[in-house]
C-alpha positions as CSV (number, residue, x, y, z in Angstrom):
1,X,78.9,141.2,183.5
2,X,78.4,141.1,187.0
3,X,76.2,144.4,189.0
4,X,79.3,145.7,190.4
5,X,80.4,146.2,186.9
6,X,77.5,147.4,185.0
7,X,78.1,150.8,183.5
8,X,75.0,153.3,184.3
9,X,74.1,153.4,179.7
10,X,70.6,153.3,180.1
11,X,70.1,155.7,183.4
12,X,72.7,158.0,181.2
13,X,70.6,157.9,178.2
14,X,67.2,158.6,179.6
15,X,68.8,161.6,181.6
16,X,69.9,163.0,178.8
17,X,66.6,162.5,176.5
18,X,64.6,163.9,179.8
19,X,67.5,167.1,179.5
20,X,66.8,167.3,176.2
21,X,62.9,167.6,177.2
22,X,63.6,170.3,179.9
23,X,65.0,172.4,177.0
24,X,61.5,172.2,174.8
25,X,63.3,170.1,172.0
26,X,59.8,168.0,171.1
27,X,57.6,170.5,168.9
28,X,54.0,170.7,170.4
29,X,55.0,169.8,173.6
30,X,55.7,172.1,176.5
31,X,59.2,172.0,178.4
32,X,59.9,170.1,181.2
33,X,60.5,171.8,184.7
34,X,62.1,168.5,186.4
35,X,62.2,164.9,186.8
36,X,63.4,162.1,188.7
37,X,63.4,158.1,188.0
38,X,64.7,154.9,189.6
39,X,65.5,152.4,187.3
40,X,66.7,148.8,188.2
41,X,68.6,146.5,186.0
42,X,69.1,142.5,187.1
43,X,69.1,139.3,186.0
44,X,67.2,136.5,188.6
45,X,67.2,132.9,188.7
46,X,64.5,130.4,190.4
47,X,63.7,127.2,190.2
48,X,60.7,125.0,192.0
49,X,58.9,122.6,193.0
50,X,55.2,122.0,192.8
51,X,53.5,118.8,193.5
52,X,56.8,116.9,194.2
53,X,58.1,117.7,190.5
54,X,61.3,119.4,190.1
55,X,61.4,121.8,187.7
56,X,58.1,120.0,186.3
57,X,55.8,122.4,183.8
58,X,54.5,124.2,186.8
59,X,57.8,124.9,188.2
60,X,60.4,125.2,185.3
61,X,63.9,126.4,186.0
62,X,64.4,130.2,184.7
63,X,66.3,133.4,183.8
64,X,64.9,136.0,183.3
65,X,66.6,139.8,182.8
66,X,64.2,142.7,183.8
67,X,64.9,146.4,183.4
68,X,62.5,149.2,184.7
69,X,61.2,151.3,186.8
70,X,59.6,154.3,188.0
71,X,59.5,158.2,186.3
72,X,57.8,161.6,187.9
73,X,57.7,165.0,185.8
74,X,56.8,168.4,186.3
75,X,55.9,170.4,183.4
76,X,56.3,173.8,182.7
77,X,52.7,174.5,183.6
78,X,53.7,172.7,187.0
79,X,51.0,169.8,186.2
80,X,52.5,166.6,187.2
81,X,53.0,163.1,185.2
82,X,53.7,159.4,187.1
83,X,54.8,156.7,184.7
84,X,56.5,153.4,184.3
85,X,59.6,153.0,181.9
86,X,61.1,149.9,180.4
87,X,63.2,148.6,177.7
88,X,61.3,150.5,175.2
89,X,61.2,153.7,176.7
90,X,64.4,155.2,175.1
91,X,63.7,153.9,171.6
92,X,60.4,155.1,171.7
93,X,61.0,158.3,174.1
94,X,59.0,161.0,171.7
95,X,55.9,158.9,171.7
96,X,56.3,157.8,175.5
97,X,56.7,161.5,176.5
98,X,53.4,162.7,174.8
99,X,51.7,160.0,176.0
100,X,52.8,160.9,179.5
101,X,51.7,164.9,178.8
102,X,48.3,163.5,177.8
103,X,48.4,161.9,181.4
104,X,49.4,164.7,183.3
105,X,47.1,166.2,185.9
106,X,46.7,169.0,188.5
107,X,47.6,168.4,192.0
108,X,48.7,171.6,194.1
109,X,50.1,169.6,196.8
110,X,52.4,167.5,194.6
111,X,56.1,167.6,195.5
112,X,58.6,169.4,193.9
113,X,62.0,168.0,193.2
114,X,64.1,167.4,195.5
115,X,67.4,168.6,196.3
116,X,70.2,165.8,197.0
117,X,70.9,165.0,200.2
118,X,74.8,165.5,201.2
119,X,75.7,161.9,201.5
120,X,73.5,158.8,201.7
121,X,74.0,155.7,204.2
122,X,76.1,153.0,202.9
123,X,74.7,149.8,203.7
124,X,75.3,146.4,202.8
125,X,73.1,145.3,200.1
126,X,75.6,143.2,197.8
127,X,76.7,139.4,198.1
128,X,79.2,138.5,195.7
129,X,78.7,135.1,196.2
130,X,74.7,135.3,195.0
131,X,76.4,137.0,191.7
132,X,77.6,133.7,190.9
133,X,74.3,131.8,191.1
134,X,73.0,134.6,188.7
135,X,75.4,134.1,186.4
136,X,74.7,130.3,186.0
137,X,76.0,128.3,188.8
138,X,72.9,127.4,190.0
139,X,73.8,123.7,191.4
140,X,73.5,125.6,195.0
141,X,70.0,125.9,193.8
142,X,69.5,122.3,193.0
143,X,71.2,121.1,196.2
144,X,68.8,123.2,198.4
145,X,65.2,121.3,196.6
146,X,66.8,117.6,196.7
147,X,67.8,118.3,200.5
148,X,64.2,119.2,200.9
149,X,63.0,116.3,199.0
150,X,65.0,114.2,200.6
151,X,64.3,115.4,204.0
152,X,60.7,116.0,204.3
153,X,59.3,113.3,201.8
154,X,62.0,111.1,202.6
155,X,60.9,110.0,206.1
156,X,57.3,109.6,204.4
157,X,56.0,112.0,206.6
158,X,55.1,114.5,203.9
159,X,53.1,113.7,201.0
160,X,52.8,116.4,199.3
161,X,55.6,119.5,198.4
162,X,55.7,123.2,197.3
163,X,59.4,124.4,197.3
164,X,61.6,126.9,195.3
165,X,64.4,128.7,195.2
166,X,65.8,131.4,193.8
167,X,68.7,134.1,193.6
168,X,68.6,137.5,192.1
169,X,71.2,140.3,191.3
170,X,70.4,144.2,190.4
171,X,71.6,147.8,190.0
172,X,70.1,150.6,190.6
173,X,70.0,153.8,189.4
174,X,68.1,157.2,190.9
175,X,68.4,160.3,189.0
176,X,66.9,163.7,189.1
177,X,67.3,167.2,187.8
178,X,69.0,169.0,190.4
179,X,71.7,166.4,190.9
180,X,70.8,163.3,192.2
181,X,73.1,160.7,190.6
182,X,73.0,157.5,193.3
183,X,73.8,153.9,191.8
184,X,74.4,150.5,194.0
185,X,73.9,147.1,193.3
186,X,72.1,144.7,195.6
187,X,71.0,141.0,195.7
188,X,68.7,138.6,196.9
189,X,68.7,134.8,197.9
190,X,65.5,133.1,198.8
191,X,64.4,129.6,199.3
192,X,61.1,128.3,201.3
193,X,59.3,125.0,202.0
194,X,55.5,124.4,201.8
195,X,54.5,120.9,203.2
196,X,51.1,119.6,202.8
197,X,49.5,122.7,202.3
198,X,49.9,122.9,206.0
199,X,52.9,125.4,207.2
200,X,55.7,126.2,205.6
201,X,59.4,128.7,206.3
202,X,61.9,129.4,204.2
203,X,65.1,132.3,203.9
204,X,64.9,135.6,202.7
205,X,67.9,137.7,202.8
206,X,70.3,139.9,200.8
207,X,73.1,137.5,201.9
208,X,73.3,133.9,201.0
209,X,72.2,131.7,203.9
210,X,74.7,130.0,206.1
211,X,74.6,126.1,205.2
212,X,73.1,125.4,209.1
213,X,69.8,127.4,208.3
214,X,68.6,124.8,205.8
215,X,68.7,122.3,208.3
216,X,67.3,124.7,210.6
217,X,64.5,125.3,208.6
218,X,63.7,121.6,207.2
219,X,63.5,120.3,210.5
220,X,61.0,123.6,212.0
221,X,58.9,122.3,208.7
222,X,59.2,118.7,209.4
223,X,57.5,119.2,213.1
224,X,55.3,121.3,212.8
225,X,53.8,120.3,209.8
226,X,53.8,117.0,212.0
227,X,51.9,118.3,215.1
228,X,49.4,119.6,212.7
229,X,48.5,116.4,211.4
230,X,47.4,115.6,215.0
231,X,44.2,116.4,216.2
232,X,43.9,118.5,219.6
233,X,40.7,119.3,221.1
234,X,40.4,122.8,223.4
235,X,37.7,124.2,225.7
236,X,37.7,128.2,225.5
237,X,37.4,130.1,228.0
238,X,34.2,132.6,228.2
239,X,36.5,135.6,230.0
240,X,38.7,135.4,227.3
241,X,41.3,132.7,226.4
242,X,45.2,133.0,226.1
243,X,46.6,133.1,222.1
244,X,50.0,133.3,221.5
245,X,50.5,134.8,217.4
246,X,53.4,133.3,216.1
247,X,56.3,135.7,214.7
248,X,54.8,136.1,211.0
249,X,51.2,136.8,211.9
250,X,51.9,139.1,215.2
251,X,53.9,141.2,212.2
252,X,50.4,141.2,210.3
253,X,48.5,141.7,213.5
254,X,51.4,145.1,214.2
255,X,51.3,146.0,210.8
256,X,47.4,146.4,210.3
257,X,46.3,148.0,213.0
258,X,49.3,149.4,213.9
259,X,51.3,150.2,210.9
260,X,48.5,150.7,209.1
261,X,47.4,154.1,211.1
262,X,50.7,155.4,210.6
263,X,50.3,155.9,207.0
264,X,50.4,159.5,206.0
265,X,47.9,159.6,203.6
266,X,45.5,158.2,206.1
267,X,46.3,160.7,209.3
268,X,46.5,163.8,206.9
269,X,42.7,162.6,205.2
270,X,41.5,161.9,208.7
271,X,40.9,158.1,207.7
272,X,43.4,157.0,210.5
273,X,42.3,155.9,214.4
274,X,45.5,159.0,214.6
275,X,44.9,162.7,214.2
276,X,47.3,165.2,213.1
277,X,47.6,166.9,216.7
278,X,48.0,163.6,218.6
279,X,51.4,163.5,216.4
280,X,51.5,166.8,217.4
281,X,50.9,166.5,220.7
282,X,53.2,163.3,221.0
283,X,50.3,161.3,222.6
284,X,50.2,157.8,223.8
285,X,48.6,155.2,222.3
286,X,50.1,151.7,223.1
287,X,52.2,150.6,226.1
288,X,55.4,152.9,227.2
289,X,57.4,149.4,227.3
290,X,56.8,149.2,223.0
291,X,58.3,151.1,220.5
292,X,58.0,150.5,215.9
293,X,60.6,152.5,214.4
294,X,61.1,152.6,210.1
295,X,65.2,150.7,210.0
296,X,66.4,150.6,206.9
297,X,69.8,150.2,208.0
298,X,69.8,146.5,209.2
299,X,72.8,144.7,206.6
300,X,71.8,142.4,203.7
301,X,67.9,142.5,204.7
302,X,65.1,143.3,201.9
303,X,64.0,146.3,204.1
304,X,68.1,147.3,203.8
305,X,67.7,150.9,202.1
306,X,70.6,153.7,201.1
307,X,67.4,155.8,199.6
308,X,63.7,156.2,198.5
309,X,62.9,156.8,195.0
310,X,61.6,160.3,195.8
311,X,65.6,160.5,196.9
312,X,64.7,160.5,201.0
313,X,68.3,159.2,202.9
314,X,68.2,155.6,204.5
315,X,68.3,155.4,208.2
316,X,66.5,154.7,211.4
317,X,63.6,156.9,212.6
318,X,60.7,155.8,215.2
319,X,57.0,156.6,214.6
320,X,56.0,155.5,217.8
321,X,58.3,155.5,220.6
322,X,58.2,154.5,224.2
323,X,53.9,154.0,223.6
324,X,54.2,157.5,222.5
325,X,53.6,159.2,218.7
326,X,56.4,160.6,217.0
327,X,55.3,161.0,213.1
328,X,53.4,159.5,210.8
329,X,55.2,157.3,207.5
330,X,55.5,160.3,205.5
331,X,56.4,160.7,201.5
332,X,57.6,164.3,200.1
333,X,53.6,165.0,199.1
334,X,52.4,164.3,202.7
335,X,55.6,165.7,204.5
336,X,54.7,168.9,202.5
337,X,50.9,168.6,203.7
338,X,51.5,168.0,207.2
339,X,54.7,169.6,208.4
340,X,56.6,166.7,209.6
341,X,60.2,165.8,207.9
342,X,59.6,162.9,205.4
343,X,60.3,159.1,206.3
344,X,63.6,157.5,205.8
345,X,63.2,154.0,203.6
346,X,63.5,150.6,205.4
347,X,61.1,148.2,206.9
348,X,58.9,149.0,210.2
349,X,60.2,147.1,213.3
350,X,59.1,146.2,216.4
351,X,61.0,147.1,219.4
352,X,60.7,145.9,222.8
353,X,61.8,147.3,226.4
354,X,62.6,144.3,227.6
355,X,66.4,143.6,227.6
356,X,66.6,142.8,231.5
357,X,64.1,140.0,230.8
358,X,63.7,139.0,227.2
359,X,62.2,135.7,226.9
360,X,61.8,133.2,223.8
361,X,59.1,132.4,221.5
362,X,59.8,128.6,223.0
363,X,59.6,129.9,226.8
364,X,56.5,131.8,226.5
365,X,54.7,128.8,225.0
366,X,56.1,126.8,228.2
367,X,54.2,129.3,230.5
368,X,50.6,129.0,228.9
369,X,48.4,126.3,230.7
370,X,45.8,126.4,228.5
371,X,45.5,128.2,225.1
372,X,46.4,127.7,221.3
373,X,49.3,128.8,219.2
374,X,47.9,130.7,216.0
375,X,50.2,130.3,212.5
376,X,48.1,131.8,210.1
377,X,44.5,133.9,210.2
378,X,42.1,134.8,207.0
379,X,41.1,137.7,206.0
380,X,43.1,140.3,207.6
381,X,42.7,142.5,204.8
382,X,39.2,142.7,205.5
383,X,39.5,144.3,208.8
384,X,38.7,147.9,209.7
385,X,42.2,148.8,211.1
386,X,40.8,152.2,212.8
387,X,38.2,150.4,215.2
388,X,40.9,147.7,216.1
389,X,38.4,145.0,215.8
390,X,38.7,142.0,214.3
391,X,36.8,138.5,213.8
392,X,39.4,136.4,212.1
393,X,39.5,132.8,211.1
394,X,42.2,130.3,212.7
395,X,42.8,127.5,210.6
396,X,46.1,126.3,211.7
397,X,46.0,126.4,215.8
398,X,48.6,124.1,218.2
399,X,46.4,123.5,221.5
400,X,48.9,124.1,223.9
401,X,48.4,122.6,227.2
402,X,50.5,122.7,230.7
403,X,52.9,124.4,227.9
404,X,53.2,122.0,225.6
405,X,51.8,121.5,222.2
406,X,49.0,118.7,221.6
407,X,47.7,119.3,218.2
408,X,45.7,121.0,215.9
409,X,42.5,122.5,216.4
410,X,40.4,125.0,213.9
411,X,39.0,128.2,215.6
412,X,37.6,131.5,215.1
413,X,39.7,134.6,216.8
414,X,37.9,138.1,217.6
415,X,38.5,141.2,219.8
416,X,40.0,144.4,219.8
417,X,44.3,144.7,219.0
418,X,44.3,148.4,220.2
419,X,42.7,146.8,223.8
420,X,45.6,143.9,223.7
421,X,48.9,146.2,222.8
422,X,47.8,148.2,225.6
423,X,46.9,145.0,228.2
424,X,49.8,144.6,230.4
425,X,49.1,140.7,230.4
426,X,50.4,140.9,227.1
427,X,54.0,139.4,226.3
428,X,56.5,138.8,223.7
429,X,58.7,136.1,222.8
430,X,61.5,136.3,220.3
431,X,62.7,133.3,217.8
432,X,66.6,134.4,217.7
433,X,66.1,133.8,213.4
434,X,63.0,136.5,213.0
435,X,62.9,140.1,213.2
436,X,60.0,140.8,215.1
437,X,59.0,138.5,217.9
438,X,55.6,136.5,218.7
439,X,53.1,137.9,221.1
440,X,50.7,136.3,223.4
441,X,47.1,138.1,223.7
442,X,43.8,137.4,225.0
443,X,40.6,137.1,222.9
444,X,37.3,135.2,222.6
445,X,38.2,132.1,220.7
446,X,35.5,129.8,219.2
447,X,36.4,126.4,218.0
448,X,35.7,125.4,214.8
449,X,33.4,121.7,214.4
């Protein structure tokens, strides 16, 4: 049976056991004032390879069906109860419900439930044609590896391969006590390429990938895995040298130190490098000419979102915009605490003024005389995102040099990202296949013997 055809039993079922408990029908136990859950259902397929073996022990093709989910109750005494739910839950509701009283605790700024919304975004989330991959089809799957195989180890120029792929299919189900009935299926089709534990790229999408990506992406893995094999030598400069963060890790770089001060939790504890009353007072923070708004509207991506599971709309909304604060990534607990509407679902995005004179990832590395192209950086998590510090290792660096690329060098990164998204030497370059574009900094760069 395919998502589009799957009948909401289980979602039913618990609604009506969780109705049951909001009329005291479980002796010992007190009632119920509300709940909410959302529940996915789906079947996924994958299949890899590790060390050149396809489908070998440490890669074996798979099925797998999965069903769960998340559950939030208020009791009658208004203490409060998060839980997980599962297969089992149903069968075993009675002792899964006492069990969740002995967990429930006391939070006075714990959300209530809340209303539905009058309509809900319809986005596209749903690819028939990755329903038929889940269902057993899977030579697409096959076809992808072998073309991998055959492309990067072919040529001899890769010895050694991580690859998978994989394609998944799922409905889901959001419920609460004051109406909220919202069910949609979705899907997702992923493949990716790993290539001498060097560099890899891959697909990710809701959508199943257009047959000229794979070449797309086999021959970005084939080169670059190629220039890193080469060794580069680069002479920093003491003032500060030019960096230029590739697409992936500039997102990591936004999303830290950025992203990461955005976070409710952290401005309404006072554990953000943002108060409360700079929201407030709309204050700026980064350049006028930048922008990162919450987009869960963009068709078939994995940030695509119709609604949260606290039952928050989909849409578009901007934290920061034009340099300036708008509101902080809010859930209904910190929307209550710090009077700002709650944030829509989707992924965070960056957004660029630039439209009169948007350049490429390709172009900007053409313009740097002298500086390195960074893939990938350790121990970001380590950072301390409100200082905007960091001292980051660089193992995978292209020297560039009169704008073109001349091999690999290991280096240690380290400044301040707060001082670079405000340094109007900073620029951004866009690969037309990524969401977020590259950005070129400057920082103190050590290289590594």
């Amino acid at each position: 049976m395919s998502q589009t055809d799957k009948q909401p039993v289980y979602a039913e079922q618990l609604a009506a056991l969780l109705e049951r408990a909001m009329r005291g029908e479980w002796a010992g136990l007190p009632r119920l004032k509300g709940w909410r859950f959302d529940v996915s259902e789906g079947r996924s397929v994958s299949l890899s390879i590790v060390d050149n073996k396809l489908g070998s022990v440490y890669g074996p093709p798979t099925a797998r069906d999965s069903l769960g989910g998340g559950l939030y109750l208020i009791w009658d005494d208004e203490k409060r109860s998060n839980a997980s739910v599962d297969r089992l839950t149903i069968p075993e509701f009675e002792m899964r419900l006492r069990e969740w009283r002995e967990s429930a605790y006391t939070d006075d700024r714990a959300p209530d439930i809340r209303q539905p919304d009058p309509s809900y975004p319809e986005v596209e989330m749903y690819d028939g044609q990755i329903e038929s991959l889940v269902q057993g089809e899977t030579d697409l799957l096959f076809k992808i590896l072998q073309a991998g195989e055959k492309e990067l180890r072919g040529s001899g120029e890769v010895e050694f391969l991580d690859a998978g792929s994989s394609a998944s299919s799922s409905q889901r189900f959001l419920r609460n006590s004051r109406g909220l009935d919202v069910s949609y299926p979705s899907t997702m089709f992923n493949y990716s390429f790993y290539a001498d534990s060097l560099y890899g790229n891959g697909y990710s999408k809701r959508r199943l990938a257009p047959e000229e990506e794979l070449d797309r992406i086999l021959k970005d893995v084939r080169e670059v895995t190629a220039q890193l094999k080469k060794e580069g030598t680069f002479k920093a400069d003491p003032g500060g040298s030019r960096v230029i963060l590739d697409t992936g890790l500039a997102g990591s770089f936004i999303g830290q130190y950025i992203g990461g001060n955005l976070s409710g939790s952290g401005v309404a504890n006072r554990q953000s490098a943002y108060s409360l009353d700079d929201f407030k007072a709309q204050k700026q923070v980064i350049r006028e000419d930048i922008s990162l708004v919450v987009d869960g509207t963009r068709p078939f991506e994995s940030s695509a979102s119709r609604v949260t599971g606290e039952g928050i709309a989909g849409g578009r909304a901007p934290l920061i915009e034009r340099g300036k604060l708008i509101a902080p990534a809010l859930d209904l607990k910190y929307a209550g605490i710090t009077g700002f509407p709650p944030t829509v679902g989707g992924g965070l995005y960056i957004e660029i003024d630039d439209a009169d004179h948007r350049q490429s990832l390709q172009e900007m590395v053409q313009k740097v005389e002298n500086g390195l192209l960074i893939y990938t950086v350790l121990g970001m998590h380590t950072q301390d995102s409100t200082s905007g510090r960091f001292s980051l290792s660089a193992p995978r660096c292209l020297v560039i040099r009169d704008g073109q690329l001349q091999g690999q060098v290991k280096a240690t990164i380290s400044g301040n990202f707060f001082d670079n998204i405000n340094d109007p030497r900073s620029r951004f370059g866009w690969d037309p296949h990524e969401d977020n574009p590259g950005m070129e900094i400057t920082c103190q760069v050590m290289v590594e013997a």
